[in-house]
C-alpha positions as CSV (number, residue, x, y, z in Angstrom):
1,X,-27.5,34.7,27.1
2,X,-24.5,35.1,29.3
3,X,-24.1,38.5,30.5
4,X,-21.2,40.9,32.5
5,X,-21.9,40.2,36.1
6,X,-24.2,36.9,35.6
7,X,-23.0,34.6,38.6
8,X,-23.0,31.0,37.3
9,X,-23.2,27.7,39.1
10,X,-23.0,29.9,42.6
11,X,-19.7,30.9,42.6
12,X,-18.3,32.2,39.1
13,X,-19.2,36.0,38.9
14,X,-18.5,36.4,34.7
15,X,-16.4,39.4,34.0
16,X,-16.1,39.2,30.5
17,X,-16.1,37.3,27.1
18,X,-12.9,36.0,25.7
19,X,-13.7,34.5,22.1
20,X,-16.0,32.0,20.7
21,X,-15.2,28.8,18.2
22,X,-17.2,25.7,16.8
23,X,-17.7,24.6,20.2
24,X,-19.0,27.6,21.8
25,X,-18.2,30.9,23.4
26,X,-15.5,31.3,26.5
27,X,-15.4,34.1,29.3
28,X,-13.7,35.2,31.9
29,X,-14.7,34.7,35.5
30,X,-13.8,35.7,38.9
31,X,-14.1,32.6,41.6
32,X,-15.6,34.2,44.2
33,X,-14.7,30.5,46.3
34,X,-11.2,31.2,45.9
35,X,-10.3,35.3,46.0
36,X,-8.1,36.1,43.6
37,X,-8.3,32.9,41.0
38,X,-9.7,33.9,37.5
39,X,-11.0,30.9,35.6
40,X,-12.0,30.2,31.6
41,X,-15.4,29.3,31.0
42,X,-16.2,27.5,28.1
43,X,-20.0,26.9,27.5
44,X,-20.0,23.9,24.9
45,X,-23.0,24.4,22.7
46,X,-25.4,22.5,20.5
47,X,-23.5,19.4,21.5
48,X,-25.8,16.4,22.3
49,X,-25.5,15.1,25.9
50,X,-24.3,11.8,24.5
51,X,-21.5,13.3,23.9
52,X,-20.4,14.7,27.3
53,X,-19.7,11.2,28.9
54,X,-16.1,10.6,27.1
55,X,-15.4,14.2,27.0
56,X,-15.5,14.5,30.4
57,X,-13.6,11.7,31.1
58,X,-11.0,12.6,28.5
59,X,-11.1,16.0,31.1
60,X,-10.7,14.2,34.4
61,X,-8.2,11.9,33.2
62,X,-6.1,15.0,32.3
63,X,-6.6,16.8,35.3
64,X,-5.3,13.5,37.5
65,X,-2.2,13.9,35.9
66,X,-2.3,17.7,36.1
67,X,0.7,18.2,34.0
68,X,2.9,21.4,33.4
69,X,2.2,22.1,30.0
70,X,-2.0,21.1,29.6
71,X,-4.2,23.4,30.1
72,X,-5.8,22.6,33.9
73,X,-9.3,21.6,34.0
74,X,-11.6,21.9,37.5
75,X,-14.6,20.9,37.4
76,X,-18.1,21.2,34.4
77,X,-21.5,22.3,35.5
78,X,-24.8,23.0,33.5
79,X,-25.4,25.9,32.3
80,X,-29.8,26.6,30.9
81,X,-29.2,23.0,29.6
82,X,-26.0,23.2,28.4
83,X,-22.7,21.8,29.8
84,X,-20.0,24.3,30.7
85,X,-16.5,23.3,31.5
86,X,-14.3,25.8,34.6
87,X,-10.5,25.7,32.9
88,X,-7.6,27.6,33.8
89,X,-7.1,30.5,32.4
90,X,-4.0,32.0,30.6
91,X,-3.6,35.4,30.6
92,X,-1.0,35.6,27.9
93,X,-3.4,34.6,25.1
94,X,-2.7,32.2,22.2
95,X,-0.4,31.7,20.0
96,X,-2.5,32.3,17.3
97,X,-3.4,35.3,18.5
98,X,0.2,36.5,18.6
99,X,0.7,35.5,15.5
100,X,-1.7,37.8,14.4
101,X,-0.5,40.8,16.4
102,X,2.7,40.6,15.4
103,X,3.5,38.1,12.5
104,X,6.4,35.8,12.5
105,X,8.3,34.6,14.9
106,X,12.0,33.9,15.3
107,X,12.8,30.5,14.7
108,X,15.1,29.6,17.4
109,X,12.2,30.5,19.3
110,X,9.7,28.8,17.5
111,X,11.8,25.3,17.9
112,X,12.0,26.1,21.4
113,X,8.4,26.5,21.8
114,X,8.1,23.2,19.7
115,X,10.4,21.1,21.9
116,X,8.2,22.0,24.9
117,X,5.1,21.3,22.9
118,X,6.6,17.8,22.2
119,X,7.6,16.6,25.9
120,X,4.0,17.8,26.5
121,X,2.0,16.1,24.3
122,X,4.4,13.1,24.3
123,X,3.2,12.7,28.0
124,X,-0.3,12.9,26.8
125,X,0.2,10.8,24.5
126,X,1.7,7.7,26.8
127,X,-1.6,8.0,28.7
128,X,-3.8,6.8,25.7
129,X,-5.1,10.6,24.7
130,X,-4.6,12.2,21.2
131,X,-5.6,15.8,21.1
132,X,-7.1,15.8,17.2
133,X,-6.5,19.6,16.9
134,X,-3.2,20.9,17.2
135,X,-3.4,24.4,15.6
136,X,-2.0,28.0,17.2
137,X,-5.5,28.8,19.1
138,X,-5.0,25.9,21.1
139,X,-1.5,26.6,22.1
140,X,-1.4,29.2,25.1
141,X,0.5,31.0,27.5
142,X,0.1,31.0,31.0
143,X,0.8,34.1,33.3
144,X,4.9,33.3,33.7
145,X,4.7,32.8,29.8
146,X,4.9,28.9,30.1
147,X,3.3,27.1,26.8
148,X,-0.1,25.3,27.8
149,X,-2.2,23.4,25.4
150,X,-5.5,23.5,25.3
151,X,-9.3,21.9,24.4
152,X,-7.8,18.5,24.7
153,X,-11.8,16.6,24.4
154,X,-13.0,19.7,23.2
155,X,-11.1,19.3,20.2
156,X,-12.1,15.5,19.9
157,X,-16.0,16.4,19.7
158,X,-14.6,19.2,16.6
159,X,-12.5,16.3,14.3
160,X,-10.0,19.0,13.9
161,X,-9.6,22.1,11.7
162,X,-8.8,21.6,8.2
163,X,-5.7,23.7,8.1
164,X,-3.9,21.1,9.6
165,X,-5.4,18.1,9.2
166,X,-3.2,15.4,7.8
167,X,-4.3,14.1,3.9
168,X,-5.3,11.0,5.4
169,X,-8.0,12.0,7.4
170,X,-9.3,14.4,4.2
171,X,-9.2,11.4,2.4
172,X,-11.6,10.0,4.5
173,X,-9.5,7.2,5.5
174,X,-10.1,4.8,8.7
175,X,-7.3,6.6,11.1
176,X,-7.3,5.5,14.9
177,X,-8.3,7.7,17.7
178,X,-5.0,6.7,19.5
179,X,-3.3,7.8,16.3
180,X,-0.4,10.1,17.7
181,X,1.1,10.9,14.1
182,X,-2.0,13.1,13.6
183,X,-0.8,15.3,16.1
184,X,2.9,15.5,15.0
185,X,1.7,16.4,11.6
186,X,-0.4,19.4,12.8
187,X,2.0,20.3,15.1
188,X,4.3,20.7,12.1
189,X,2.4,22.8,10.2
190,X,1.7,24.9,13.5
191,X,5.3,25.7,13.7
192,X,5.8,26.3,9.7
193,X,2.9,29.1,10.5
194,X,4.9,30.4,13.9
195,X,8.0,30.6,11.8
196,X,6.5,31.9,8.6
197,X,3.8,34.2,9.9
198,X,1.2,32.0,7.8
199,X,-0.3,28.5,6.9
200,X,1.0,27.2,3.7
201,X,-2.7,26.1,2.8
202,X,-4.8,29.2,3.9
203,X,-4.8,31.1,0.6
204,X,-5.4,27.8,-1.3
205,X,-8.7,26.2,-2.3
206,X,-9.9,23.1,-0.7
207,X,-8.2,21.2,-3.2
208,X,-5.6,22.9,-4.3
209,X,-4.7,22.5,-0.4
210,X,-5.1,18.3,-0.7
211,X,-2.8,18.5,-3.8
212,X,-0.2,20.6,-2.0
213,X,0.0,18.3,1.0
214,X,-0.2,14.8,-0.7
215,X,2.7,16.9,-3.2
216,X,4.1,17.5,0.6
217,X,4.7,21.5,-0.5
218,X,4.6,22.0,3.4
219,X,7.6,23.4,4.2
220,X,8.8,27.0,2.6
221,X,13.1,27.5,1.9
222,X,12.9,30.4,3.4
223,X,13.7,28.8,6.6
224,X,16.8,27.3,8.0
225,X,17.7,24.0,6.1
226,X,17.6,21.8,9.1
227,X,14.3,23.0,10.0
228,X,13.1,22.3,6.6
229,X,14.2,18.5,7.3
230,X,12.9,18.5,11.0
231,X,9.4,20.0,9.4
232,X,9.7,18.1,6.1
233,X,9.9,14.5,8.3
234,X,7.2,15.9,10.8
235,X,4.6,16.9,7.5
236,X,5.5,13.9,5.6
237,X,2.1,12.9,3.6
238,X,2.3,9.0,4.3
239,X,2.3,8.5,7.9
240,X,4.8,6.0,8.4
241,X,7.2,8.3,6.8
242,X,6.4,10.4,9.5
243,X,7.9,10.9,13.0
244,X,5.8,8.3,14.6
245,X,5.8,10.0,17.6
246,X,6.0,13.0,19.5
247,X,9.5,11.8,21.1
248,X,11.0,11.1,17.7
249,X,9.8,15.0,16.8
250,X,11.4,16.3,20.2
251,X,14.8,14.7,19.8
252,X,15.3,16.2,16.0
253,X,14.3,19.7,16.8
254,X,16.9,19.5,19.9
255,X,19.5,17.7,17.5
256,X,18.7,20.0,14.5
257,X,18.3,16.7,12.1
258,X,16.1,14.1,11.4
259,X,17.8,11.2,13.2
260,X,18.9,8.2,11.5
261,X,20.3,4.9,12.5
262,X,23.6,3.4,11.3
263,X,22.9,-0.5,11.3
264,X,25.3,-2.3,9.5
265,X,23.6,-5.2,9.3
266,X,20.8,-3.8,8.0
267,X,23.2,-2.4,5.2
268,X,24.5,-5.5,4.7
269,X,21.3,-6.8,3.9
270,X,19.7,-4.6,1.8
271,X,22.8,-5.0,-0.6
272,X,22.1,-8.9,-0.4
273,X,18.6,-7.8,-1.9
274,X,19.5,-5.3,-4.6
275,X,21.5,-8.9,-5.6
276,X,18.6,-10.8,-4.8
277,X,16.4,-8.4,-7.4
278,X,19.5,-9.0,-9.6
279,X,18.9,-12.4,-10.4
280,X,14.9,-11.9,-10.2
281,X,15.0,-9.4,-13.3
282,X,17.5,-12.7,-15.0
283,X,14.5,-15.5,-13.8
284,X,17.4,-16.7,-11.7
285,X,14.9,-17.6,-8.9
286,X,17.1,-20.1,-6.4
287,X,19.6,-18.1,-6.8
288,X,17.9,-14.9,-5.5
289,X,15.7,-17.0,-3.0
290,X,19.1,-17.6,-1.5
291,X,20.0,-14.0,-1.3
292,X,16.9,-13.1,0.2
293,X,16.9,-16.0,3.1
294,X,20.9,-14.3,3.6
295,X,19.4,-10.7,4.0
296,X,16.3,-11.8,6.1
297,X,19.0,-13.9,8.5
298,X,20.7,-10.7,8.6
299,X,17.6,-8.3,9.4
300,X,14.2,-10.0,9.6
301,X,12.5,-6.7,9.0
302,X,14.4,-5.5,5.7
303,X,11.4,-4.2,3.7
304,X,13.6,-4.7,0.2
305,X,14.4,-8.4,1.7
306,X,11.0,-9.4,2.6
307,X,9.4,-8.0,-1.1
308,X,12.4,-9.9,-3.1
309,X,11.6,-13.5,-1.1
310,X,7.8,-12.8,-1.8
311,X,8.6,-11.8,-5.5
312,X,10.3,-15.1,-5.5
313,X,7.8,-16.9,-4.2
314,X,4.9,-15.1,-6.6
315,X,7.1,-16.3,-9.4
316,X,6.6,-20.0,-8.8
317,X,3.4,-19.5,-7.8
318,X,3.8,-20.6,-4.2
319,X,1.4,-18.0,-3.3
320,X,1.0,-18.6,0.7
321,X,4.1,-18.5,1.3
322,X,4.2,-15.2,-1.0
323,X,1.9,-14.0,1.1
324,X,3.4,-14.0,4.1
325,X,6.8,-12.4,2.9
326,X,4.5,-9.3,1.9
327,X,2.4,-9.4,4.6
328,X,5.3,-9.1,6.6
329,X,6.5,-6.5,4.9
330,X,3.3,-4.7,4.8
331,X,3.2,-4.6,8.7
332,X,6.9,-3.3,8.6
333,X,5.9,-0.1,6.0
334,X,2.0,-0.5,5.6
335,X,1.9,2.1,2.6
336,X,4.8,0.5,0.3
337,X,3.7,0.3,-3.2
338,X,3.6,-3.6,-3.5
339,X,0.3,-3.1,-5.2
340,X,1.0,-5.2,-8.4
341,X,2.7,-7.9,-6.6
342,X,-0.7,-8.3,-4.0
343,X,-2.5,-8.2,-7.2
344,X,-0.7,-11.1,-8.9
345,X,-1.0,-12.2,-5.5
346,X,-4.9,-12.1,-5.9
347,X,-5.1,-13.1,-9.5
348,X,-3.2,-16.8,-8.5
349,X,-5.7,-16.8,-5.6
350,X,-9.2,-16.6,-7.8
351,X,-10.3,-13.4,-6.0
352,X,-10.2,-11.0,-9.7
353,X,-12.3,-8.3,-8.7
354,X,-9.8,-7.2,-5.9
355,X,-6.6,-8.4,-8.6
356,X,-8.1,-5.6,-10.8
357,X,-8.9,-2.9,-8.2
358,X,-4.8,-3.5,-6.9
359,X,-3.7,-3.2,-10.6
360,X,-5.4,-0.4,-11.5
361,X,-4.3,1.6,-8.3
362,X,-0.9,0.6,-8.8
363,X,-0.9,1.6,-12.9
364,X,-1.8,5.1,-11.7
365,X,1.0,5.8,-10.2
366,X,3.6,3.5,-12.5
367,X,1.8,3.8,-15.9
368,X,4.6,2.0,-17.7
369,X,4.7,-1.0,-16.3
370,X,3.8,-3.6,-18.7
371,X,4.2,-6.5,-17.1
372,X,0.8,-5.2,-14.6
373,X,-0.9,-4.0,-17.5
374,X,-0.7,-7.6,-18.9
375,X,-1.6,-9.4,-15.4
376,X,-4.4,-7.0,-15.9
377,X,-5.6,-8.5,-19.3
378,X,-4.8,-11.8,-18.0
379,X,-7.8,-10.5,-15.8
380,X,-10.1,-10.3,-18.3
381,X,-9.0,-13.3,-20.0
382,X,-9.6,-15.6,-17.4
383,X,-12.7,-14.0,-16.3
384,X,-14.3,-14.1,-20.1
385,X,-13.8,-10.7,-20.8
386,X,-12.2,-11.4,-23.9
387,X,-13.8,-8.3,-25.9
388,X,-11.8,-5.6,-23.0
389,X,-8.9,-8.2,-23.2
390,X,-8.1,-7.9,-27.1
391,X,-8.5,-4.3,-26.6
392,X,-5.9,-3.5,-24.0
393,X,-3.6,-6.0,-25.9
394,X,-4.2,-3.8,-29.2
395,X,-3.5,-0.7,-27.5
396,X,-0.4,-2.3,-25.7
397,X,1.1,-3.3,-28.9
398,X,0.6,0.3,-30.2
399,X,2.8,1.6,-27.2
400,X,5.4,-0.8,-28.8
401,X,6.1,-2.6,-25.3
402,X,9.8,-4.5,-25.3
403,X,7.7,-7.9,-24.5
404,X,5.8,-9.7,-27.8
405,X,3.2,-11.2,-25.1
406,X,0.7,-8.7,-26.1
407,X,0.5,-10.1,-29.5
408,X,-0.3,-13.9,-28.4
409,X,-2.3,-12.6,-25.7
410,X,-4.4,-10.5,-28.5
411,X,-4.7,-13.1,-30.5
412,X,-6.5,-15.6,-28.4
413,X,-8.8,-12.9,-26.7
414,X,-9.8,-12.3,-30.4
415,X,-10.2,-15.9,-31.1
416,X,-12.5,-16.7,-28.0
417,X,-14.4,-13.9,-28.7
418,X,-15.4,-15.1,-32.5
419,X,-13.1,-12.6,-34.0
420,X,-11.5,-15.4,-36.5
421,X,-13.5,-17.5,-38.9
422,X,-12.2,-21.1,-39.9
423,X,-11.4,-19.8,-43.2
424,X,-9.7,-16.8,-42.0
425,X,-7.4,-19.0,-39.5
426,X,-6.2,-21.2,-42.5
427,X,-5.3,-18.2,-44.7
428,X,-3.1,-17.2,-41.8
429,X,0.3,-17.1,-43.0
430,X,2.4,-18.9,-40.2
431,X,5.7,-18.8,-42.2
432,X,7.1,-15.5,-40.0
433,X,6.1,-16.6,-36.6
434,X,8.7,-16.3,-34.0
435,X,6.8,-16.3,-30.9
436,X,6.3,-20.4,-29.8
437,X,3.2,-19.3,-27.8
438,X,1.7,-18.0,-31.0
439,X,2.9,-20.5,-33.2
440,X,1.1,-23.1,-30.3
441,X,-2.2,-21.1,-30.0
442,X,-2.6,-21.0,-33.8
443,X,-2.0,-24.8,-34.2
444,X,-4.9,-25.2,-31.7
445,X,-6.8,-23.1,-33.0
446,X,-6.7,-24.7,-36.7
447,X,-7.6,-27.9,-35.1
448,X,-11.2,-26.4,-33.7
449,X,-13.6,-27.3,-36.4
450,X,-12.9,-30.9,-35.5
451,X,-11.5,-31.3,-32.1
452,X,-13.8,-29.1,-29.9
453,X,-17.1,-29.3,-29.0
454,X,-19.9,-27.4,-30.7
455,X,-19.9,-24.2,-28.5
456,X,-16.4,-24.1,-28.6
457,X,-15.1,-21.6,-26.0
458,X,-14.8,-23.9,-22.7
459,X,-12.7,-26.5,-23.8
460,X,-10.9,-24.8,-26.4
461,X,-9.7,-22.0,-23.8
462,X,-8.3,-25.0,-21.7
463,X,-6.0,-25.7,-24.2
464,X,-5.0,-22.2,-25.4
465,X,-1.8,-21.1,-23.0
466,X,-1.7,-17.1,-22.1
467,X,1.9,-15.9,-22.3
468,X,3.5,-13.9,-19.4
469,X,5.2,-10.9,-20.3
470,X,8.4,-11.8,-19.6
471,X,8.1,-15.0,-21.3
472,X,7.8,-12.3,-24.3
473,X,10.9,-10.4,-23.9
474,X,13.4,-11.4,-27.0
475,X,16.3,-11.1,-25.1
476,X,15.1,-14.9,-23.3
477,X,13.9,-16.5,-27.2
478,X,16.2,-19.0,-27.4
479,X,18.0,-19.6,-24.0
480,X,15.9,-22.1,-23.1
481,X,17.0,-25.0,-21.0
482,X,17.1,-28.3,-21.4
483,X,14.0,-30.7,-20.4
484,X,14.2,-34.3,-20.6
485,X,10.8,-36.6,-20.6
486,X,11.2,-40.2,-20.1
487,X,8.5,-42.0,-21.6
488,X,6.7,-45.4,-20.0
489,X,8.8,-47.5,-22.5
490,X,11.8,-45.3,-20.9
491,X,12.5,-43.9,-24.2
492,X,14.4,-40.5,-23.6
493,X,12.9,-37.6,-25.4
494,X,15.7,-33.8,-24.7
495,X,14.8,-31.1,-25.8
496,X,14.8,-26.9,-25.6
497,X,12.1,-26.0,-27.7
498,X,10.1,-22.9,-25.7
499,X,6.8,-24.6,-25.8
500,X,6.3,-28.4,-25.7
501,X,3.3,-29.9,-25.8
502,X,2.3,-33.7,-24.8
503,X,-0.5,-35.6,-26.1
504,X,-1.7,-38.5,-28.2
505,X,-1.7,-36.5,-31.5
506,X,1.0,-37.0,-33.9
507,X,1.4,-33.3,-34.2
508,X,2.7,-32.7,-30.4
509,X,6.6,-33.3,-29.5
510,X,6.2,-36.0,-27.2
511,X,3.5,-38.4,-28.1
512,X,2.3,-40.7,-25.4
513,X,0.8,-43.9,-27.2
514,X,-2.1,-44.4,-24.7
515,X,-5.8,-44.2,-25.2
516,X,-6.1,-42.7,-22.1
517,X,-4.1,-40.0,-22.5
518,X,-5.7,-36.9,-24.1
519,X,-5.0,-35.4,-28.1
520,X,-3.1,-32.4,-26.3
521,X,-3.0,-33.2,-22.7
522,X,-0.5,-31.0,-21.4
523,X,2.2,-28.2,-22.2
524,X,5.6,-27.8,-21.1
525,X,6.3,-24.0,-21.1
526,X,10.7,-23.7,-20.8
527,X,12.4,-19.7,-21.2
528,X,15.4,-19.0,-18.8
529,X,15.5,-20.3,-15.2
530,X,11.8,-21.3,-15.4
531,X,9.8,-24.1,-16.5
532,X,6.3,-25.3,-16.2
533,X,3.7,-27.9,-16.9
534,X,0.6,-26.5,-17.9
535,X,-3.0,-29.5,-17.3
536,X,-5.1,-28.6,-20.6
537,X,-8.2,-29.5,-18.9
538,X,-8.2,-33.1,-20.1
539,X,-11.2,-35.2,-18.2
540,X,-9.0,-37.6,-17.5
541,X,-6.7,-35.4,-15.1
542,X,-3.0,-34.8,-14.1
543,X,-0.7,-36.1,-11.1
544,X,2.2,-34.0,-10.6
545,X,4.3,-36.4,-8.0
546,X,1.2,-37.7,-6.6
547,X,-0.8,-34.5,-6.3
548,X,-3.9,-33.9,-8.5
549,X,-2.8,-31.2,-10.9
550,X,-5.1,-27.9,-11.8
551,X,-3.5,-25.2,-14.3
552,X,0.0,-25.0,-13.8
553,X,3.2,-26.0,-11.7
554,X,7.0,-25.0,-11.3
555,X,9.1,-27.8,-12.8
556,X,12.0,-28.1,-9.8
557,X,13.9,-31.3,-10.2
558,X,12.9,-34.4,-11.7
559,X,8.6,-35.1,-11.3
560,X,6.6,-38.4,-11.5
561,X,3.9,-37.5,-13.8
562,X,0.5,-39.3,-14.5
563,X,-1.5,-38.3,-17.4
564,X,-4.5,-40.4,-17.8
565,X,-2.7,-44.3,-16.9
566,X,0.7,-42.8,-18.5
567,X,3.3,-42.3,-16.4
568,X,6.3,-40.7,-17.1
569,X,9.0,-38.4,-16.1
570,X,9.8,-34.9,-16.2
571,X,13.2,-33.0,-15.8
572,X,15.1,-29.9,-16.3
573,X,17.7,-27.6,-16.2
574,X,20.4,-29.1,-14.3
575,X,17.9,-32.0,-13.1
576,X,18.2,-33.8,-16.3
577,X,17.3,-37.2,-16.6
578,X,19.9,-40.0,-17.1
């Protein structure tokens, strides 16, 4: 026990006890080495001595650059065991204690408090220390009623006081220790409670109080409006939609606005990739490629840019180079929703699991978006889960989605999973079918009983083609292009049918007359702007222009392809064959 009149470390005669916290208690003492000087000690207790190390670095490094506005540390000592720390001491109090005396306080004044705070901790800040626990009882005044902030390490050893922590760190995510937009966001909701005369999250329950900051319901409009925008920015729930740093905070409480930058270029370019996203939604993928590369030239770091060149990309399939276009853009805004596209991105890739985690965190935030809601079945269907496949499918068809897909899609998870006998897929009636991929899938299918091995599913699946969504939306039936196929006794087959398939059976559009050559060897898939050859998994292989083919590739320009010791040649759109 620490008692009025205790002389401690043979020179600090106590004289009284100012408050106590999570880290321990603080008192008032007289320096009987120096007349005259009054000091804070703080007597840090229950905290392991493992811990005193970087704290007391963090202290000394501080006190080096014995700035203004930080509280001045001179020395620690022990204490019965435990370690005490000599501070200055402020004789004005805290802010949180004025606050509590006498309520609200006028904003002008509030902002002016909060640009010193800003130059402060920006200073603190360049030397590679975050304080972690910005709040009003760490914010004091010092005799001439200068602002001082305080329990920088202190606060480190605390991880902050839930009032104003920022959602990420409640969400238990990984932040960094170096992290300074931690501090701008407390520091906001510091001066929301200065200028309001309380916390927008005290009266709230736990999570009532995670809802209202992730809803960012920070900022009451009671105040002025361009101290709602300053505080909005500084509170923002994402970080990167933050101030990213206490300089950026500074400047818009001194201009009353939350700065913005004029670059035309960067205008200019973001209008090339609402263009670019233009002619994605119309498949017109060279088209918006172009666009893209223009707005990139124009700004390399245009978020909307980089996502429509790695959309592009994704389309076709090129995946690493997708990868690198949202990458990019990742690093620009880290917490941009690109969620399904990195899921396609994974799906392409092999890696499911992490497909499925992406899609399922992007469909609860965008619940009707189809087209991820079919990549997800495509999940299932390629992992075997054929049972949870047919049952998103059915439940997709009952939302009555604009894309047919769901219908093919259904129909071969139900066939893979046993759901039609061989007399039930001959009393089919295939009179009314419009859609080519089901019209394809149930041809296969029919053909089972004597054209697939005895158990079935591998090999039949091979030859079964999953359908996109947009390969499903009506608005595309029937604006195929043309694709041209010349044959090894350079016969020239045209045509625009949506689904072509290749083979040595009678019963495919372009028969190939080869023993080698499988009874449906391959699949030309054709809808607007996009066409592709799909392998079937014959044993004998594909060559796509000399390069062993497995699954599918984008048809661009006219292709040497070798199907068993065929060879022939491919074509389309405006590549045609002559």
């Amino acid at each position: 026990m620490i008692a009025v009149g205790d002389l401690l470390d043979e020179k600090y005669r106590v004289a009284g006890r100012l408050g106590s916290g999570g880290f321990g208690e603080v008192f008032l003492a007289d320096d009987e080495a120096i007349p005259g000087r009054q000091v804070a000690l703080k007597l840090l207790s229950g905290r392991p001595p493992g811990e005193h190390g970087a704290l007391l670095h963090e202290m000394r490094s501080l006190a080096q650059f014995n700035h203004p506005g930080v509280v001045g540390f001179h020395h620690h000592f022990m204490h019965q065991g435990q370690l005490m720390l000599a501070m200055e001491y402020c004789p004005g109090g805290s802010l949180d204690g004025r606050l509590v005396a006498g309520g609200a306080v006028a904003v002008d004044e509030v902002f002016r408090w909060g640009v010193v705070l800003c130059d402060t901790l920006a200073f603190v800040h360049g030397k590679g220390i975050v304080h972690h626990d910005i709040k009003p009882a760490n914010i004091l005044f010092a005799q001439d009623g200068s602002l001082k902030v305080g329990d920088f390490g202190v606060a480190n050893l605390n991880a902050g006081t839930r009032l104003y922590l920022p959602p990420e760190m409640l969400l238990g995510e990984s932040v960094s220790r170096t992290d300074a937009r931690v501090d701008v966001y407390a520091l906001g909701i510091t001066l929301v409670e200065a200028a309001t005369g309380e916390n927008p999250f005290e009266l709230l329950k736990p999570e009532e109080a995670l809802r209202a900051r992730v809803a960012h319901q920070t900022v009451p409009a009671s105040l002025p409006r361009w101290a709602q925008e300053v505080l909005l920015r500084a509170t923002h729930p994402t970080p990167e939609l933050r101030f990213q740093n206490m300089a950026e905070f500074g400047q818009a409480i001194r201009a009353r606005h939350v700065p913005y930058v004029l670059d035309g270029q960067r205008i200019k370019a973001h209008a090339l990739a609402e263009r670019a996203e233009q002619k994605l939604s119309k498949r017109q993928w060279k088209q918006a490629k172009q666009l893209a590369d223009q707005a990139l030239h124009l700004s390399p770091d245009c978020t909307a840019a980089l996502l429509a060149a790695g959309r592009c990309h994704l389309l076709i399939r090129r995946t690493a180079q997708a990868q690198q276009f949202f990458s990019r853009a990742l690093d620009v805004s880290p917490r941009m929703h690109v969620q399904k596209e990195l899921g396609w991105l994974h799906l392409e890739e092999g890696n499911v699991p992490m497909a499925i985690s992406l899609l399922c965190d992007h469909l609860d935030r965008n619940a009707a978006d189809f087209e991820a809601y079919n990549l997800l079945l495509e999940c299932f269907y390629r992992t075997g889960r054929f049972e949870a496949g047919e049952d998103l499918a059915r439940k997709m068809m009952a939302q009555k989605t604009p894309s047919d897909c769901f219908r093919n899609n259904r129909f071969i998870c139900r066939l893979l999973n046993g759901g039609y006998t061989d007399a039930a897929l001959a009393k089919i009636d295939d009179s009314d079918v419009v859609n080519p991929f089901v019209a394809y899938n149930l041809a296969v299918a029919r053909e089972k009983p004597s054209s697939w091995s005895a158990d079935g599913q591998p090999a039949l699946r091979d030859k079964l083609l999953f359908q996109d969504y947009r390969s499903g939306l009506l608005k595309e039936l029937g604006k195929q292009n043309k694709v041209s196929v010349r044959l090894p006794d350079g016969r020239l087959h045209e045509t625009d049918a949506p689904v072509v398939a290749l083979g040595s059976m009678a019963a495919n559009e372009v028969v190939l007359n080869d023993p080698s050559v499988s009874r449906r060897h391959a699949v030309i898939t054709n809808r607007p702007s996009e066409v592709w050859l799909h392998n079937l998994g014959s044993s004998v292989g594909m060559q796509v222009d000399g390069n062993r083919l497995e699954g599918r590739v984008f048809l661009d320009g006219v292709h040497k392809v070798h199907l068993g010791r065929a060879t022939i040649e491919v074509a389309a759109r405006a590549d045609l064959l002559v």
